[in-house]
C-alpha positions as CSV (number, residue, x, y, z in Angstrom):
1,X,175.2,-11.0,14.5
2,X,174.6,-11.0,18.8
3,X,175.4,-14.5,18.7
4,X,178.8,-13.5,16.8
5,X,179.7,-10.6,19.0
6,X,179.3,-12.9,22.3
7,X,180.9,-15.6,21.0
8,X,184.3,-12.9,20.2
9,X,184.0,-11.8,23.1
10,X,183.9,-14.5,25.2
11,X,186.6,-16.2,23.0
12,X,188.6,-12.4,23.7
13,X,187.6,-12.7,27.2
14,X,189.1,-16.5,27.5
15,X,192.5,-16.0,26.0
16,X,193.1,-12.6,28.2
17,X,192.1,-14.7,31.1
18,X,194.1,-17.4,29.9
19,X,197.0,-15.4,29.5
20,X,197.4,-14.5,33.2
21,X,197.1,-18.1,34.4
22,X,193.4,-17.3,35.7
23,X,190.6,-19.8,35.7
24,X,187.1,-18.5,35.9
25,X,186.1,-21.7,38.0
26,X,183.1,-19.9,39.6
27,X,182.1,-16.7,41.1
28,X,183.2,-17.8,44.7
29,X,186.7,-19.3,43.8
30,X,189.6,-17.3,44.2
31,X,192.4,-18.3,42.1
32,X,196.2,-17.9,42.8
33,X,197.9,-16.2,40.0
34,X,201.0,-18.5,37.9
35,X,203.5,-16.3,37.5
36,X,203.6,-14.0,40.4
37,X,207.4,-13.7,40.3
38,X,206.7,-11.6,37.0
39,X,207.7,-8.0,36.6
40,X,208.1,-6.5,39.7
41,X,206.1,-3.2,40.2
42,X,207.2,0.5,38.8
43,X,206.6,2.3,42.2
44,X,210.1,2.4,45.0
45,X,208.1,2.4,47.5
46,X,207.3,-1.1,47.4
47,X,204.0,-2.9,45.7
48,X,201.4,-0.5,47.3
49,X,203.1,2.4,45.7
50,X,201.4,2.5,42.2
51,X,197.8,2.9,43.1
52,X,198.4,6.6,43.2
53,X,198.8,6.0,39.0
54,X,195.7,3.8,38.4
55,X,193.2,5.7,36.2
56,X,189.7,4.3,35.1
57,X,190.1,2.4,31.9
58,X,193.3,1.1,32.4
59,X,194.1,-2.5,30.9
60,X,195.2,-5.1,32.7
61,X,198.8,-4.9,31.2
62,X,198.6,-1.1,32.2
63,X,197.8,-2.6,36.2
64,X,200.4,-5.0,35.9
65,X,203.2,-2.7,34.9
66,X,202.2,-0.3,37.7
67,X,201.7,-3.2,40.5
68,X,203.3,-6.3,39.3
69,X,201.3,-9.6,39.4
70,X,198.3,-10.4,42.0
71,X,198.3,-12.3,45.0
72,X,194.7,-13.9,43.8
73,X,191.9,-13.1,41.0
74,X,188.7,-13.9,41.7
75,X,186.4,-13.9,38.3
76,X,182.8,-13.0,38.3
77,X,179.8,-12.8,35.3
78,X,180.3,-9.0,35.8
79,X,183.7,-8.1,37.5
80,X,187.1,-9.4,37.7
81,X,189.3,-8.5,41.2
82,X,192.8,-8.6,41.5
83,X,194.0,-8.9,45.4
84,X,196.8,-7.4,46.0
85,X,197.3,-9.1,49.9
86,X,195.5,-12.0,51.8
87,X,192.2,-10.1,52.8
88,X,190.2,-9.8,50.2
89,X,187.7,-6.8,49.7
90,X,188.7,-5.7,52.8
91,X,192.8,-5.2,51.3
92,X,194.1,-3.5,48.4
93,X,192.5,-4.8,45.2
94,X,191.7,-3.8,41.5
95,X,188.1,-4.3,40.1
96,X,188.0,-4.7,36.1
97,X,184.8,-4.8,34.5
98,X,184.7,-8.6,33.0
99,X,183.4,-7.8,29.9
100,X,185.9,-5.6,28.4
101,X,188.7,-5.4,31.1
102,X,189.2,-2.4,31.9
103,X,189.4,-0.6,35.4
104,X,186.5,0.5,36.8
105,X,187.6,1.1,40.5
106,X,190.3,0.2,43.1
107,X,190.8,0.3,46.3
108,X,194.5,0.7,48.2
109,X,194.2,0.2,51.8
């Protein structure tokens, strides 16, 4: 039954991954994102604007909607972040939880 489970979720895990165009190449790599002319994001203000409306537990669909597409992913065993500018941890980014991907914290500035 474990062995069931892991293998659903890690086939779940895969072809949500697989849908955004990311690769989970390793834990150092970060990976542009296909697509990044996508929807553009909700907020007038520009793509900064929607962090005000991330909530914990938000799906990735839900951040997309609200920010548009990442500038990079990088894909851990434990967390997924999306980079929302060129510097990283240090910029604003979105950190899902890998194993069920959903929000656990963000960061704007």
């Amino acid at each position: 039954m474990i062995a069931r489970a892991g293998l659903t979720l890690g086939l779940a895990v895969g072809l949500v991954l697989g849908a955004w165009g990311c690769k989970a190449s390793g834990a150092a790599n970060q990976t542009p994102v296909a697509g990044s002319d996508m929807k553009a994001p909700r907020g007038a203000e520009g793509p900064l604007s929607g962090f005000q409306s991330l909530r914990r537990g938000m799906t990735p669909d839900d951040v997309l909607l609200e920010l548009g597409s990442p500038l990079s992913t990088k894909i851990e065993m434990t967390y997924t972040y999306w980079y929302y500018s060129n510097r990283g941890d240090s910029g604003p980014h979105v950190v899902f939880d890998t194993r069920n991907m959903k929000v656990i914290r963000w960061q704007e500035i």
